[in-house]
Backbone as CSV, one residue per row, in Angstrom:
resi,resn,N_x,N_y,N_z,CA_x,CA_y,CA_z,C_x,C_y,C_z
1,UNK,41.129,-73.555,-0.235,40.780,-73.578,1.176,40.557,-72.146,1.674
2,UNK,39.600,-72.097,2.281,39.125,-70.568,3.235,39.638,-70.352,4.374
3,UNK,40.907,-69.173,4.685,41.357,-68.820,5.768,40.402,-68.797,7.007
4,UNK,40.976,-68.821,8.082,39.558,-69.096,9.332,39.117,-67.741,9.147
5,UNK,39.961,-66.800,8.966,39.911,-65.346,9.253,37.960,-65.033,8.776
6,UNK,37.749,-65.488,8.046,37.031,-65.164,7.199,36.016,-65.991,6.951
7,UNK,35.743,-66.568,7.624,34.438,-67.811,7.849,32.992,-66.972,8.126
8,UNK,32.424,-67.026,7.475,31.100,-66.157,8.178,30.257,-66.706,9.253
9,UNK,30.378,-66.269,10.360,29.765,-66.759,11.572,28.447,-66.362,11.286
10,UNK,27.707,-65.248,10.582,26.504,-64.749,10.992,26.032,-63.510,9.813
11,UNK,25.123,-63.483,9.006,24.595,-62.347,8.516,23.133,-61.782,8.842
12,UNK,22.902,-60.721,9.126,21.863,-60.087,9.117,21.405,-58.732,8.588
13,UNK,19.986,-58.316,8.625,19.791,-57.108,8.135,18.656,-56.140,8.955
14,UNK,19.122,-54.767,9.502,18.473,-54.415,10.062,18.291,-53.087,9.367
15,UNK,17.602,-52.138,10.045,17.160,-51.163,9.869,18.091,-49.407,11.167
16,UNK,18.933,-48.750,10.564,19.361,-47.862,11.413,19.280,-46.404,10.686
17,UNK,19.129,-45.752,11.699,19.091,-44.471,11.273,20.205,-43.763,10.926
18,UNK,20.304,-43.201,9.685,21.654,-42.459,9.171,22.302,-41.562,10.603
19,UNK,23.118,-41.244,10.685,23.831,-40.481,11.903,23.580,-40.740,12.898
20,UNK,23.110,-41.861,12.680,22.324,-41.891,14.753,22.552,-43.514,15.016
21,UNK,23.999,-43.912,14.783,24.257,-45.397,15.278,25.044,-45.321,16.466
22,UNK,24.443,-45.601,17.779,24.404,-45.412,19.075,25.279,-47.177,19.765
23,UNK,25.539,-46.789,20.736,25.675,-48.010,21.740,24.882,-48.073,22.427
24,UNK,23.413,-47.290,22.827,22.937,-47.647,23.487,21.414,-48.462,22.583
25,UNK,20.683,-49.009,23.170,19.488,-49.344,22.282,19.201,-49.013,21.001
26,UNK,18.545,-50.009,20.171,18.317,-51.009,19.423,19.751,-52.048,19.498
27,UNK,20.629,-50.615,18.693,21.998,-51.341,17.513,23.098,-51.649,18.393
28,UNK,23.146,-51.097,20.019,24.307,-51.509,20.691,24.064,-52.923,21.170
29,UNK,22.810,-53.688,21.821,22.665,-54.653,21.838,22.521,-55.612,20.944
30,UNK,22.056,-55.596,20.041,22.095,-56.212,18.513,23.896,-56.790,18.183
31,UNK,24.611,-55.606,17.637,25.851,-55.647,17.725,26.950,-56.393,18.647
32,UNK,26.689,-56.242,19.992,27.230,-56.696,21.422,27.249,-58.301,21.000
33,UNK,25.758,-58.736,20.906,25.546,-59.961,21.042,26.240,-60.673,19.767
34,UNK,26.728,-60.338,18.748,27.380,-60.746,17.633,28.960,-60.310,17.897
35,UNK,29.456,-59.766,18.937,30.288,-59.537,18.943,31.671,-58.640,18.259
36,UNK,30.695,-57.978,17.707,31.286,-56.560,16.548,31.845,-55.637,17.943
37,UNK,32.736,-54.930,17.578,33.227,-53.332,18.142,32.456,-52.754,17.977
38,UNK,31.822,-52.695,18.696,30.272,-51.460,18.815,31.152,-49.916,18.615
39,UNK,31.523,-49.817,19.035,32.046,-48.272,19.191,32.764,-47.748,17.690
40,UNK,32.992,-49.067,17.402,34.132,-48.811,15.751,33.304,-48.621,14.936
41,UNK,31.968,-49.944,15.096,30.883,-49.843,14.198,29.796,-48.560,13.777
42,UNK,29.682,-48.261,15.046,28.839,-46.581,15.263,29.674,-45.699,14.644
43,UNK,30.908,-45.055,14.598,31.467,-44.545,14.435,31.871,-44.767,12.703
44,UNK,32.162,-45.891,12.347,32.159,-45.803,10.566,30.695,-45.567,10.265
45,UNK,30.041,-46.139,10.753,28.379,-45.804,10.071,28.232,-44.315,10.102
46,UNK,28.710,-43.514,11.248,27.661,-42.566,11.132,28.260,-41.795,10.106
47,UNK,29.843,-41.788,10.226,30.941,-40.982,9.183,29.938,-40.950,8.096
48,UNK,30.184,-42.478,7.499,29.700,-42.958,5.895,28.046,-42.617,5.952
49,UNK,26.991,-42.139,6.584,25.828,-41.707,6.296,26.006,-40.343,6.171
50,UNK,27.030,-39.534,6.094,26.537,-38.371,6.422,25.664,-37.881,5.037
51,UNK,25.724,-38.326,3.968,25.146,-37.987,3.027,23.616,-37.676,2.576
52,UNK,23.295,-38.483,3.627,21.596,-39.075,3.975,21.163,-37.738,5.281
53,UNK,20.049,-37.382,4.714,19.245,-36.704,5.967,19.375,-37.400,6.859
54,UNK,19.392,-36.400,8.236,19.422,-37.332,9.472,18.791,-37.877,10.117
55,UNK,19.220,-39.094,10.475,17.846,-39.761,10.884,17.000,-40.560,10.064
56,UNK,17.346,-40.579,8.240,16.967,-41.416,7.789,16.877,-42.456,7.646
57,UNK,15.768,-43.343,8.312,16.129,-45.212,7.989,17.361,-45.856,7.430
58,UNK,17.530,-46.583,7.344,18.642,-46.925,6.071,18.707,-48.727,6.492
59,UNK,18.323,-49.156,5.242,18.504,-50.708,5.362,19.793,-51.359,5.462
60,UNK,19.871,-51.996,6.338,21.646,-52.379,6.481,22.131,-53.911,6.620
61,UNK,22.904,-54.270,5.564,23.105,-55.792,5.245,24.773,-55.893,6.014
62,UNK,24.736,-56.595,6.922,25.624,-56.756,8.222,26.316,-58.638,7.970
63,UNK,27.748,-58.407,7.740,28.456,-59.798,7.861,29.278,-59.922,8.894
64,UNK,29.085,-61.040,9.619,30.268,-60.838,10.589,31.109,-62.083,10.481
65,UNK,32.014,-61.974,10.952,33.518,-62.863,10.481,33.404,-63.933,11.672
66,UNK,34.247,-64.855,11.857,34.277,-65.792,12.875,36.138,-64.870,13.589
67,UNK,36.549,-63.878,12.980,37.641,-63.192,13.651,36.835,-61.738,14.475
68,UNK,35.608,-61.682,14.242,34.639,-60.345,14.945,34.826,-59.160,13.959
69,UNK,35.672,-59.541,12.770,35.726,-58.789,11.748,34.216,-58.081,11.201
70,UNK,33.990,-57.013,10.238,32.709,-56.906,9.919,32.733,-56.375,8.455
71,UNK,31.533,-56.589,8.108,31.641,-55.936,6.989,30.142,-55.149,7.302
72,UNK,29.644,-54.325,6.129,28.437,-53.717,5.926,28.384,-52.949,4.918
73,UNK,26.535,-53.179,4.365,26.113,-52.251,3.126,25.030,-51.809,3.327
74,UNK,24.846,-50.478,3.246,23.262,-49.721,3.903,23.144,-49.358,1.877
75,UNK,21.978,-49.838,2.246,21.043,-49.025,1.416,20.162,-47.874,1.699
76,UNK,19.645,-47.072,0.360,19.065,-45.752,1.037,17.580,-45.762,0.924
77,UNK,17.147,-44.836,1.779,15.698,-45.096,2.214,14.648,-45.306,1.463
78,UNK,13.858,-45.863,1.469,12.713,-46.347,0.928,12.275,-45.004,-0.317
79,UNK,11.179,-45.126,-1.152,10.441,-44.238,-2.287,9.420,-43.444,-1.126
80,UNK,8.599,-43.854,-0.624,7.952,-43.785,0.338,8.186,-42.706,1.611
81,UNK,9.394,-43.131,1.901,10.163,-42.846,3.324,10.440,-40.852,2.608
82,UNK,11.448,-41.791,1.439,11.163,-40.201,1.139,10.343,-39.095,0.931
83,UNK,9.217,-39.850,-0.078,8.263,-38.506,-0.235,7.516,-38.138,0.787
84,UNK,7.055,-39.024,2.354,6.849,-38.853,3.665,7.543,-37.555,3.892
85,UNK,9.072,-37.581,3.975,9.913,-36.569,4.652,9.996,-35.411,3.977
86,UNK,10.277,-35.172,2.761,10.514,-34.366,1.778,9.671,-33.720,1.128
87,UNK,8.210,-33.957,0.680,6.928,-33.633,-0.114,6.691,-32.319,0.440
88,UNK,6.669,-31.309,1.360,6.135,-30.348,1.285,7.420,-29.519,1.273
89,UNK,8.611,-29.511,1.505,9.881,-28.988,1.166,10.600,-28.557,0.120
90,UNK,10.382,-29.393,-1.119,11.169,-29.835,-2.411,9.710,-29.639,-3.891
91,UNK,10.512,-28.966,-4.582,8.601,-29.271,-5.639,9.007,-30.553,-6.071
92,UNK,7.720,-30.906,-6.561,7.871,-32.476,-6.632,8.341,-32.956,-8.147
93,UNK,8.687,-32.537,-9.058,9.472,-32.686,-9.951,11.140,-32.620,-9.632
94,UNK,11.836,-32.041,-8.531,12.804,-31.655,-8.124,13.080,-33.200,-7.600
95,UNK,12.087,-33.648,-6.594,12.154,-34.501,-5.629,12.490,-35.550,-6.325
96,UNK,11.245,-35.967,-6.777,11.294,-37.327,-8.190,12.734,-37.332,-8.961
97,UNK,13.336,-36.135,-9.319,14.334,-36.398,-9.764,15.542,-37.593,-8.972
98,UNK,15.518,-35.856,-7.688,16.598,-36.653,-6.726,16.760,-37.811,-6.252
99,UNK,15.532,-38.155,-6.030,14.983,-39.698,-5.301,15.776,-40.579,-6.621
100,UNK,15.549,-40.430,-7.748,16.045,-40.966,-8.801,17.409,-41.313,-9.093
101,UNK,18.107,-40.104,-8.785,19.555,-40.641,-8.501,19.958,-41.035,-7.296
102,UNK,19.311,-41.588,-6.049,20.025,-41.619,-5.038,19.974,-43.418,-5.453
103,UNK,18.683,-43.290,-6.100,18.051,-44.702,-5.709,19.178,-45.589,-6.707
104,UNK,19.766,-44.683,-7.674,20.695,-45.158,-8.602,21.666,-46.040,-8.399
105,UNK,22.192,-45.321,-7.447,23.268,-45.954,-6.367,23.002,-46.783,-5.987
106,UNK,21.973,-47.488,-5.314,21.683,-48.797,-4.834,21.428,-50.069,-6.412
107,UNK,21.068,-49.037,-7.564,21.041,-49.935,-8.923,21.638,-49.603,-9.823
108,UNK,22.974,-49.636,-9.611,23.390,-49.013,-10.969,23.164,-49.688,-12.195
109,UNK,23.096,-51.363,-12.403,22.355,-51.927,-13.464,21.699,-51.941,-13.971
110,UNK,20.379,-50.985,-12.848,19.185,-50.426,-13.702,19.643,-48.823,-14.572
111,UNK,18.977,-48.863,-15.953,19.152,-47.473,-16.445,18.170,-46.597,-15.881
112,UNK,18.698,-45.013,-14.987,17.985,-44.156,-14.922,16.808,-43.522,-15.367
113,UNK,16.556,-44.071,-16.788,14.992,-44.078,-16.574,14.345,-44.608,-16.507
114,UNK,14.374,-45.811,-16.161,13.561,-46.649,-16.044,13.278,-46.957,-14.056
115,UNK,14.153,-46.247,-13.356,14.404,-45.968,-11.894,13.558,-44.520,-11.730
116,UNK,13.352,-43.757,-12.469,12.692,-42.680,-12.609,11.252,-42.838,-12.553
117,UNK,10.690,-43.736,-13.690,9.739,-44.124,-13.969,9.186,-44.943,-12.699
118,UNK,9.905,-45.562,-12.308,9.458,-46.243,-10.918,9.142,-45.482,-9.507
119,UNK,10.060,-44.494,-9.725,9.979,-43.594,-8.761,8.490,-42.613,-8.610
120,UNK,8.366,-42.588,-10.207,6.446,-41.488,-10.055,5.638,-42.590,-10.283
121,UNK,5.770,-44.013,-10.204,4.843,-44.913,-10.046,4.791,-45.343,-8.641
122,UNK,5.299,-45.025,-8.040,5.620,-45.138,-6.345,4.756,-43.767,-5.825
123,UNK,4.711,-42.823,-6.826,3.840,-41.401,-6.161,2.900,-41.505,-6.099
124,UNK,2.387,-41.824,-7.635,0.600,-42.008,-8.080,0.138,-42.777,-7.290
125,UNK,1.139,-44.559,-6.890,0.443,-45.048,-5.968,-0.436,-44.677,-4.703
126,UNK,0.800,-44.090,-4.443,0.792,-43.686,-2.700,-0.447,-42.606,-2.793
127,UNK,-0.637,-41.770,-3.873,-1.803,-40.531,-3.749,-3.300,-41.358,-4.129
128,UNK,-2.997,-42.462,-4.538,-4.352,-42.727,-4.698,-5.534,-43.313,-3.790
């Protein structure tokens, strides 16, 4: 039997910017209406992004409890998103790398080179 504690009232997935989870618009109303601690929620997110440039997108898979409990898992920004932000900053062998291990983290089941390989097939695309 499943404690009530822990009933899932609701999952969703949105899109927030690393360091920048606000109470006011988009994510404070979003949040409100599901009934999460907005203020608790902003406040662990932005801690746990600090790793991520600021301001980076970040895909975010959101559970909420039938106790207003929460859970959450951000993933990191798009192949794309990055070489957008990063391409004239970083040489692009540097980049491709990094992008490579961040993206790791979101797969660790995949082996690194084969996340690599995906990563300069995501370049060529985009340049062509």
């Amino acid at each position: 039997m499943v404690s009530s504690s822990k009933i899932i009232t609701k999952k969703i997935k949105i899109i927030i910017e690393s360091q920048n989870a606000t109470m006011s618009p988009p994510v404070g109303p979003i949040l409100g209406q599901l009934g999460i601690k907005i203020k608790q929620f902003c406040d662990d997110f932005n801690k746990n992004t600090l790793s991520y440039p600021y301001k980076s997108p970040l895909y975010v898979s959101l559970t909420v409890y039938k106790d207003s409990t929460f859970y959450y898992k951000f993933y990191s920004p798009s192949v794309s998103s990055f070489f957008n932000n990063f391409l004239k900053k970083i040489p692009l062998a540097l980049l491709i790398y990094k992008i490579s291990l961040i993206k790791h983290h979101d797969m660790p089941y995949l082996p690194k080179k084969s996340i690599y390989k995906n990563v300069i097939a995501t370049y060529y695309a985009r340049t062509c």
